[in-house]
DSSP file (Angstrom, degrees, kcal/mol; ACC not computed):
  #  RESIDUE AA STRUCTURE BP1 BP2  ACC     N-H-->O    O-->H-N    N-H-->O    O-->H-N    TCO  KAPPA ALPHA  PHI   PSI    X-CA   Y-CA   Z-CA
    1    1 A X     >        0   0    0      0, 0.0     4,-1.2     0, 0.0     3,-0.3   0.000 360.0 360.0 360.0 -25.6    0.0    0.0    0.0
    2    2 A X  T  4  +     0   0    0      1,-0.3     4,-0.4     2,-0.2     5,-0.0   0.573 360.0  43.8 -93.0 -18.3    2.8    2.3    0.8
    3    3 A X  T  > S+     0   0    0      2,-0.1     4,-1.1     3,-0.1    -1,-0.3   0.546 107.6  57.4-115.6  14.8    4.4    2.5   -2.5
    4    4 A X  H  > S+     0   0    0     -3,-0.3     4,-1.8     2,-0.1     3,-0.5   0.856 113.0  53.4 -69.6 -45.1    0.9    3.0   -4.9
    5    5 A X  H  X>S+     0   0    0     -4,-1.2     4,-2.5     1,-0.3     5,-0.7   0.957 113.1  32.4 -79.2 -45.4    0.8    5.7   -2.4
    6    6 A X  H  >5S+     0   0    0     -4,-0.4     4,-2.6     1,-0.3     3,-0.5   0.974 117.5  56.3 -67.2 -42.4    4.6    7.3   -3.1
    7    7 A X  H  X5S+     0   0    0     -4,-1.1     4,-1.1    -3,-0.5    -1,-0.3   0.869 112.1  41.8 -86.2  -4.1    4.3    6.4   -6.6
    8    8 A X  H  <5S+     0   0    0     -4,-1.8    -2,-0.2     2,-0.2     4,-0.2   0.443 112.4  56.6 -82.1  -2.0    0.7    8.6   -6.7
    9    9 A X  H  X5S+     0   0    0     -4,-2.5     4,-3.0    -3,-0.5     5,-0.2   0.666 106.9  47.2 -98.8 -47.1    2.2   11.2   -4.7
   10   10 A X  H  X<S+     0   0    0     -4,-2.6     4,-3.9    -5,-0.7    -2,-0.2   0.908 108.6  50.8 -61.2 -34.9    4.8   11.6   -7.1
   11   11 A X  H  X S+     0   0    0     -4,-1.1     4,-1.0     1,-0.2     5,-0.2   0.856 100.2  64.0 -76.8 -29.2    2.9   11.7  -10.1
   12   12 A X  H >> S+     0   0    0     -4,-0.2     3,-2.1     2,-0.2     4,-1.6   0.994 107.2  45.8 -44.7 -58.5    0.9   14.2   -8.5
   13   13 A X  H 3X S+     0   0    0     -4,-3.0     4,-0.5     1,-0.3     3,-0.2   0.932 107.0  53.7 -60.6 -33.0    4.3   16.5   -8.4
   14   14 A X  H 3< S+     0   0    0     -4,-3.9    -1,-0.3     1,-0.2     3,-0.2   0.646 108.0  46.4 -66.9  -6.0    5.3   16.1  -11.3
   15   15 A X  H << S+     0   0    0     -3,-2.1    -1,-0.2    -4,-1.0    -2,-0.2   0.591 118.2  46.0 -97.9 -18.3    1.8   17.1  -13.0
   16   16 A X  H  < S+     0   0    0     -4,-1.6     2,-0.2    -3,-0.2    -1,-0.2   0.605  93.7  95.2 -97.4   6.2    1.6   20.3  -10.6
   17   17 A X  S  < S-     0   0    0     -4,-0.5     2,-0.1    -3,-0.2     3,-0.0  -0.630  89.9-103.0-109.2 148.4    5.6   21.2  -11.4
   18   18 A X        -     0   0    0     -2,-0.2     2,-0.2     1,-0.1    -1,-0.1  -0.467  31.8-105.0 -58.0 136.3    5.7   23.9  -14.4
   19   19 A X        -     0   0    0     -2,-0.1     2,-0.7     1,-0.1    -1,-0.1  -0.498  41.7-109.8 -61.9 138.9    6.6   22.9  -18.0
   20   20 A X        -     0   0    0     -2,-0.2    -1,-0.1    -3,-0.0     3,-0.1  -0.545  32.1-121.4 -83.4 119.1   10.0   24.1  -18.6
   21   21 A X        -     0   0    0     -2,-0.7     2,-0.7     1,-0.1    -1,-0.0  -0.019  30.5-112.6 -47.4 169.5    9.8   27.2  -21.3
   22   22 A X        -     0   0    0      3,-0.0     2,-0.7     2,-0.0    -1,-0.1  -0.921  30.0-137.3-100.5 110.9   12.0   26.2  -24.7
   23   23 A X    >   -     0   0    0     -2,-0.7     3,-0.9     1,-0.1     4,-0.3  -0.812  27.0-179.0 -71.1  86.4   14.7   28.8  -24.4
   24   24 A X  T 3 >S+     0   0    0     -2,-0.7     5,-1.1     1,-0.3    -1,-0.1   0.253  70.0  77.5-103.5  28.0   15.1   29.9  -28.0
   25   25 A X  T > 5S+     0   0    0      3,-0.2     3,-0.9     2,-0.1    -1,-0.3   0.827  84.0  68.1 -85.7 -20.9   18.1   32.5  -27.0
   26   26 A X  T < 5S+     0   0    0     -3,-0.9    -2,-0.2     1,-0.2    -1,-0.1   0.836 104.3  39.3 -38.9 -67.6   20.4   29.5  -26.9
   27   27 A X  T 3 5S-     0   0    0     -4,-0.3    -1,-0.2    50,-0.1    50,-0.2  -0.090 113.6-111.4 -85.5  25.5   20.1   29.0  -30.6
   28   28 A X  T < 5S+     0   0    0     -3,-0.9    -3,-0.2     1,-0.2    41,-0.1   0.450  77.7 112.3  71.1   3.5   20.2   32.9  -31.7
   29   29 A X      < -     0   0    0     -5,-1.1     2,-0.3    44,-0.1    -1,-0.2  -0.319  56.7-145.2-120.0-161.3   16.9   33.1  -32.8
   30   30 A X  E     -A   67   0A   0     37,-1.3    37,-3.2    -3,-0.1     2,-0.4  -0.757  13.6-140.4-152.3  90.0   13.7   34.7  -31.9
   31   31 A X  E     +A   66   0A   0     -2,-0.3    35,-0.3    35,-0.2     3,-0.2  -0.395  27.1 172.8 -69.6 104.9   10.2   33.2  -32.3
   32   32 A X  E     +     0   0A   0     33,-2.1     2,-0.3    -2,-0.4    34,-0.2   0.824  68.9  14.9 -96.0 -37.7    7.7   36.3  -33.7
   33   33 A X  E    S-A   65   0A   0     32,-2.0    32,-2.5     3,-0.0     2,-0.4  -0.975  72.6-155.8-134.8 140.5    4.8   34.7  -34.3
   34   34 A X  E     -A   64   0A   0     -2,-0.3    30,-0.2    30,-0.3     2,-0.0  -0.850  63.0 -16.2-141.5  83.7    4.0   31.6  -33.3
   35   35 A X  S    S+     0   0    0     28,-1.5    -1,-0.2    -2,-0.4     2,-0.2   0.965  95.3 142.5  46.6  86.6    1.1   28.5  -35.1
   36   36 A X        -     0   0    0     27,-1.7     2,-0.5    -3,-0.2    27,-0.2  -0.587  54.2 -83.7-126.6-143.3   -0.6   31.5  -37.1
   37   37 A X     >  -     0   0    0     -2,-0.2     4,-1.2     1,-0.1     2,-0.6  -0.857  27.1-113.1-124.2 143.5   -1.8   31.6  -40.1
   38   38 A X  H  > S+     0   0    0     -2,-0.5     4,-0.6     1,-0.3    -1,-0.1   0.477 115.4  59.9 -69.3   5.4   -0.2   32.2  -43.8
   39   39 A X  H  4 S+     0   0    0     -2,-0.6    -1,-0.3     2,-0.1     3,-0.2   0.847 108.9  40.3 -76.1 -65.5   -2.0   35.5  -44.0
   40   40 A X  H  4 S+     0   0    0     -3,-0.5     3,-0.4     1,-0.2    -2,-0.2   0.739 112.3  51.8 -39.9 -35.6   -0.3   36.8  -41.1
   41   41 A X  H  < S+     0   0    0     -4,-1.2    53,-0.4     1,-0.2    -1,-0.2   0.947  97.6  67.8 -66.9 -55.7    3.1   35.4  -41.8
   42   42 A X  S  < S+     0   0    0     -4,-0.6    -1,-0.2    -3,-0.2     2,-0.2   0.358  77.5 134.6 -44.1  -0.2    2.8   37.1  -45.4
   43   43 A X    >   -     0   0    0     -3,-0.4     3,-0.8    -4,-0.2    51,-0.1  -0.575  48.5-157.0 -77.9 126.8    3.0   40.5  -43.2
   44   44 A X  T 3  S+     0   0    0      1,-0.3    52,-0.6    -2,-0.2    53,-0.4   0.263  83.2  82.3-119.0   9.5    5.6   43.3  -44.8
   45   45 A X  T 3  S+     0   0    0     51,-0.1     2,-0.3    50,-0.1    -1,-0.3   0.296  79.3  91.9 -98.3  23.0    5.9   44.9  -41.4
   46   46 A X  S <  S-     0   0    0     -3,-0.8    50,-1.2    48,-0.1    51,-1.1  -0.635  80.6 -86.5 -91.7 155.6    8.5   42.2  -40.5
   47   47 A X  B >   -d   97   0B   0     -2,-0.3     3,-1.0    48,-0.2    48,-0.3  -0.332  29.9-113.7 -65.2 159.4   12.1   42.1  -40.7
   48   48 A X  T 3  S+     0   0    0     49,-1.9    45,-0.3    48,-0.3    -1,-0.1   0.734 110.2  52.9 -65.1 -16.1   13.9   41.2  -43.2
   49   49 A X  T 3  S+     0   0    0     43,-0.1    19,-1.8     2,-0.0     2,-0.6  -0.003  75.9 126.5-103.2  31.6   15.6   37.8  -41.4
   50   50 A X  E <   -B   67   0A   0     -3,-1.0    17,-0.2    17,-0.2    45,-0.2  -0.763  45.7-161.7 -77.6 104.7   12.1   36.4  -40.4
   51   51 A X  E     -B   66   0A   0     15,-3.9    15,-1.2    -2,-0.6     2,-0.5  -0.481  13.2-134.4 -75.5 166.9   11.9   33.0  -41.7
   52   52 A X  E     -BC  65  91A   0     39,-0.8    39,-2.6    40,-0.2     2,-0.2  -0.958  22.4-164.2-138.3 126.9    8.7   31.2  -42.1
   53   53 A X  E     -BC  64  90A   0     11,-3.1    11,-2.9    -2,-0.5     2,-0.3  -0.748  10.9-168.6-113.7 151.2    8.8   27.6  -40.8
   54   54 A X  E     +BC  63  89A   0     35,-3.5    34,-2.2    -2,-0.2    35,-1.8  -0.997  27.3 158.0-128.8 136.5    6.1   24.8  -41.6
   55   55 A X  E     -BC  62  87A   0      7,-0.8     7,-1.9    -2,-0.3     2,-0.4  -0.877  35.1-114.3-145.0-168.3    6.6   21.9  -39.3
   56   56 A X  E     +B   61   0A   0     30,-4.2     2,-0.6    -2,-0.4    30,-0.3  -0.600  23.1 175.9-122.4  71.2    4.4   18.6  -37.9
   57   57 A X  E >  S-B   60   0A   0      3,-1.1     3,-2.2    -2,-0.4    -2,-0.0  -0.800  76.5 -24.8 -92.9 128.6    3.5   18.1  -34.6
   58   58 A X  T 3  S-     0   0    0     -2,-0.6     2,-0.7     1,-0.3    -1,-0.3   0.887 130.5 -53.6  45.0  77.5    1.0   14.7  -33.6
   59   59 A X  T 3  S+     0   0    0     -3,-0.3     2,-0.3     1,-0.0    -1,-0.3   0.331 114.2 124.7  15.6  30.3    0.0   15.2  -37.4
   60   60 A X  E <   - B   0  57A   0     -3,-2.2    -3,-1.1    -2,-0.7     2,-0.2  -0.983  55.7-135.9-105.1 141.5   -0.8   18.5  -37.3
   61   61 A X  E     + B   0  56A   0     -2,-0.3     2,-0.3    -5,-0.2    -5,-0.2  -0.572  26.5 178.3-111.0 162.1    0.8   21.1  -39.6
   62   62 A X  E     - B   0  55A   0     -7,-1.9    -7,-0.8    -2,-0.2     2,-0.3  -0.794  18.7-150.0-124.7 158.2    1.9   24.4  -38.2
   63   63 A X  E     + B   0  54A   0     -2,-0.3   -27,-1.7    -9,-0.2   -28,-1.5  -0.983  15.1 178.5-146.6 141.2    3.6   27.7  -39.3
   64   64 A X  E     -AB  34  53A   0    -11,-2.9   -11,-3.1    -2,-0.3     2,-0.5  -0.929  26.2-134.0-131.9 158.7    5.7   30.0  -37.2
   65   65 A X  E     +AB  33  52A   0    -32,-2.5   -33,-2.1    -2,-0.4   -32,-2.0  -0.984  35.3 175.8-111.0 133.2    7.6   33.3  -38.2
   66   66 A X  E     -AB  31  51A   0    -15,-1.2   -15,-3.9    -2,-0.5     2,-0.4  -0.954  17.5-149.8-134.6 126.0   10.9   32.9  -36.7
   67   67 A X  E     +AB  30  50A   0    -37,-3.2   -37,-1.3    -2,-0.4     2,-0.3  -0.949  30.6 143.4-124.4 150.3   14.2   35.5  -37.1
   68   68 A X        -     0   0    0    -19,-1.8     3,-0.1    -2,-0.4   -39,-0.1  -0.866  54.2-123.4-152.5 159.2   17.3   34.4  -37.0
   69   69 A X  S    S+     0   0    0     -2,-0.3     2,-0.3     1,-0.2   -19,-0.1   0.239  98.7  53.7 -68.7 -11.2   20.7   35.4  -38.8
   70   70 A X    >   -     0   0    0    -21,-0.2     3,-1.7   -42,-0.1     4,-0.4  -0.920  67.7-149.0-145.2 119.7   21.0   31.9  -40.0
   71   71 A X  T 3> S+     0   0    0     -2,-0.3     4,-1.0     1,-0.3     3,-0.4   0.727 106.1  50.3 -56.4 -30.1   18.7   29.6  -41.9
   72   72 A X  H 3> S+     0   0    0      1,-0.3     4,-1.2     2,-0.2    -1,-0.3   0.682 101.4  56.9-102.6   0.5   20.5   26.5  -39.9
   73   73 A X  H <> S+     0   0    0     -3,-1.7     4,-0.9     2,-0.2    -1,-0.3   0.474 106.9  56.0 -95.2  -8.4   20.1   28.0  -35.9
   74   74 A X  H  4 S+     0   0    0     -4,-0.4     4,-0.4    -3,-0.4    -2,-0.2   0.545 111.9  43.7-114.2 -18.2   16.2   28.1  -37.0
   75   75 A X  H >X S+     0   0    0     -4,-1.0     3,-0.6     2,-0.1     4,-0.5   0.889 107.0  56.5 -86.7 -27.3   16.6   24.3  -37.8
   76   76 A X  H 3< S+     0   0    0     -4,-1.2     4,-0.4     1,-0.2    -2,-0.2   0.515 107.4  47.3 -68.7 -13.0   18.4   23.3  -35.1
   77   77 A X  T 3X S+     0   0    0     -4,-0.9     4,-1.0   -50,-0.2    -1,-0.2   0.598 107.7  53.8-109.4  30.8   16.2   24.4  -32.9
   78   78 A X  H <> S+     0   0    0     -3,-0.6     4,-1.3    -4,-0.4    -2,-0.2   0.528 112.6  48.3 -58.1 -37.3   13.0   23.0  -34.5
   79   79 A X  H  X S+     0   0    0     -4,-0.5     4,-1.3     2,-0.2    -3,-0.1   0.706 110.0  47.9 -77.1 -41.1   14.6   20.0  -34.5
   80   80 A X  H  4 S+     0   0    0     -4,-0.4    -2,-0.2     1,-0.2    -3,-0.1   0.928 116.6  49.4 -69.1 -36.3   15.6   20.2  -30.9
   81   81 A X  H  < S-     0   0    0     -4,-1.0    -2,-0.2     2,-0.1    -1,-0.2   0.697 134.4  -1.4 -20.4 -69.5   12.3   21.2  -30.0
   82   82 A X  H  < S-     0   0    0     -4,-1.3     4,-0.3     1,-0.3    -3,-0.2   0.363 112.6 -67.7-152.2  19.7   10.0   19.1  -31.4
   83   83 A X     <  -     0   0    0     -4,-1.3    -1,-0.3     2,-0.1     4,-0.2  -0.158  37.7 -91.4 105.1 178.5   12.3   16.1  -33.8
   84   84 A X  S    S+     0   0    0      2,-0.1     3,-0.5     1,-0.1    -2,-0.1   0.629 119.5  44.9 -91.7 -95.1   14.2   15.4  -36.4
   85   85 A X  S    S+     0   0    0      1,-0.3     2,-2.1   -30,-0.1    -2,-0.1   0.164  94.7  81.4  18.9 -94.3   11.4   14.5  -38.8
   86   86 A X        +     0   0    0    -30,-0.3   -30,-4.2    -4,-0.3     2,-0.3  -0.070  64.0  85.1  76.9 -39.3    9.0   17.5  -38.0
   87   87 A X  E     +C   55   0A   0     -2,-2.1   -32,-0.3    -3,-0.5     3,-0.1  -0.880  47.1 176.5 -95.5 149.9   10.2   20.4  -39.9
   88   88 A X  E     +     0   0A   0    -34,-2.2     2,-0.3     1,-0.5   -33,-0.2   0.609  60.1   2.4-125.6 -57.3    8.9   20.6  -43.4
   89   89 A X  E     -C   54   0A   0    -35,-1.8   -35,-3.5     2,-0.0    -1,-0.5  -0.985  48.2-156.5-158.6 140.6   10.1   23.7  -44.9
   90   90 A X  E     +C   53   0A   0     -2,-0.3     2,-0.3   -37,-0.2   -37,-0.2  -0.910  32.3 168.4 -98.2 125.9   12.3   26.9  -44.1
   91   91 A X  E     -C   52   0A   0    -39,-2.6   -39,-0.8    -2,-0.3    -2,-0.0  -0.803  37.5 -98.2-159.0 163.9   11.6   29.9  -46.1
   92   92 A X        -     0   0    0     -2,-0.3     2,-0.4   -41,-0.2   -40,-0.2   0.184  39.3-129.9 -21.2 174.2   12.2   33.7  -46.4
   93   93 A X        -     0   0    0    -45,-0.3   -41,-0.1   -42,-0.1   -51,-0.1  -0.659  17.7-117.6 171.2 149.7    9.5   36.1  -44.9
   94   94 A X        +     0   0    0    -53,-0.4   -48,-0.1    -2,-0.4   -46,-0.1   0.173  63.3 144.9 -98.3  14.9    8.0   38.9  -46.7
   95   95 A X        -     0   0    0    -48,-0.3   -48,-0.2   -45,-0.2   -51,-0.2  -0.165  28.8-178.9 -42.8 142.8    9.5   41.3  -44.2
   96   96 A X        +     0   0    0    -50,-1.2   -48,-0.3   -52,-0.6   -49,-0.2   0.533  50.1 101.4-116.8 -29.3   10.6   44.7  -45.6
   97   97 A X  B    S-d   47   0B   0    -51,-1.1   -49,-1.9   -53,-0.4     2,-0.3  -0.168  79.8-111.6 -63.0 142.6   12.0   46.4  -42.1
   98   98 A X    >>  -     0   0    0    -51,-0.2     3,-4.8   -50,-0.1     4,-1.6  -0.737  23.3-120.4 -51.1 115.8   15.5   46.4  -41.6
   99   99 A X  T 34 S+     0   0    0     -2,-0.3   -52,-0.1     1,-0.3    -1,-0.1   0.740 112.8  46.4 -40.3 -40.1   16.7   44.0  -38.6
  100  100 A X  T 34 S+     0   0    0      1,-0.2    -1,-0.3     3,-0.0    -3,-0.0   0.820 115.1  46.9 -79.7  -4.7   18.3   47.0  -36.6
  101  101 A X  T X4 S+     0   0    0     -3,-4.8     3,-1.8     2,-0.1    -1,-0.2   0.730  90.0 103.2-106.2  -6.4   15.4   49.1  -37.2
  102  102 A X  T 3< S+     0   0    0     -4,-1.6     3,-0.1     1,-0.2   -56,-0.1  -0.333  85.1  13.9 -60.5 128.3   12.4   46.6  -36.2
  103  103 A X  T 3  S+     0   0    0      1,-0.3     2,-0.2    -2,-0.1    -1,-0.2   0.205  96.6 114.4  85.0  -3.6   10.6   46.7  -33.1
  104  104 A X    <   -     0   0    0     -3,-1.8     2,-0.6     3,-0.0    -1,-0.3  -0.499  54.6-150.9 -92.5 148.8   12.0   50.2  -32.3
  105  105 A X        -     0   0    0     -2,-0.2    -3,-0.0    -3,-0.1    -4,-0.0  -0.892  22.7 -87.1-125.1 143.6    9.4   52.7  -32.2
  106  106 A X        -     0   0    0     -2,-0.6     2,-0.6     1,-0.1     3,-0.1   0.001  44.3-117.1 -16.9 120.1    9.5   56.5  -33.0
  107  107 A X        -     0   0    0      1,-0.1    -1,-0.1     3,-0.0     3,-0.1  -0.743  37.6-100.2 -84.5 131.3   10.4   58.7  -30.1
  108  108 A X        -     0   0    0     -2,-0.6    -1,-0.1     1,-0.2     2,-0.0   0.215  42.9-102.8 -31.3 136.2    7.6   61.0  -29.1
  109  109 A X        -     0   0    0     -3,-0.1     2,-0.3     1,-0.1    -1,-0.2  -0.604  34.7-120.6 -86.0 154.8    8.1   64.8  -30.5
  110  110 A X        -     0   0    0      1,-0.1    -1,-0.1    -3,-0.1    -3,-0.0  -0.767  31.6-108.1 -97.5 140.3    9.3   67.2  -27.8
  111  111 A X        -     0   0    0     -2,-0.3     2,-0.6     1,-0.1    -1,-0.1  -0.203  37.3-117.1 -46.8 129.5    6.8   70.1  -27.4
  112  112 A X        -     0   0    0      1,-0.1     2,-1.0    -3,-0.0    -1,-0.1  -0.751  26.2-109.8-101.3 138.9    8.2   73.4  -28.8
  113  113 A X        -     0   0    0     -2,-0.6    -1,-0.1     1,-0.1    -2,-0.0  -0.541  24.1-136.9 -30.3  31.1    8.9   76.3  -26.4
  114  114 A X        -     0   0    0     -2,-1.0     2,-0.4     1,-0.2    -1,-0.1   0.605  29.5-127.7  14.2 134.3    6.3   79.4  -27.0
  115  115 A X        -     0   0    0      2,-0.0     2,-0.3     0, 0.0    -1,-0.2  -0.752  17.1-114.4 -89.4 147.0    8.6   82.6  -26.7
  116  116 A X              0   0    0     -2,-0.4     0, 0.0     1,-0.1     0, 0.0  -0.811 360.0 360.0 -89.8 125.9    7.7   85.2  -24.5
  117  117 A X              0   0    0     -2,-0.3    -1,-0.1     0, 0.0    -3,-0.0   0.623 360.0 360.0-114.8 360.0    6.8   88.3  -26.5
């Protein structure tokens, strides 16, 4: 009786313990969108070193926009992720922004001084 008990107490922690997030800084890259939809991906306010990945998880297919500086850190960690079989297709993004200038946003105009007349 004492070890159904330990081994139902354990599986109890392990269901209540948090999944550990996929750290995709490890592999350079940068996950932007994430299982949308090929309209969204198609979007021309991305950078230009957004990939668009089609992969296969439990036979369903997926598409992520992913940036990276390299075509092959966005496969290794697809692969690391979620198996070697699994990724389908890498390809270019319809980004137009420039990498350094993406995600930075206009600084607010400063208010001009009134002269005293």
């Amino acid at each position: 009786m004492t070890t159904k008990a330990t081994t139902e107490e354990k599986v109890a922690e392990e269901l209540k313990k948090p999944e550990k997030k996929f750290d995709t800084s490890v592999y350079s890259c940068e996950i932007i969108l994430e299982r949308t939809t090929k309209d969204k991906a198609e979007d021309k306010s991305f950078p230009t070193d957004a990939f668009n990945v089609m992969y296969i998880v439990e036979g369903k297919e997926y598409l992520d926009v992913t940036r990276s500086t390299k075509m092959v850190n966005v496969f290794d960690m697809y692969c690391d992720r979620y198996g070697k079989t699994s990724v389908q297709s890498i390809d270019y993004g319809c980004g137009t922004i420039r990498p350094n200038l993406w995600g930075n946003s206009k600084a607010p105009a400063k208010q001009k001084k009134k002269r005293k007349v």
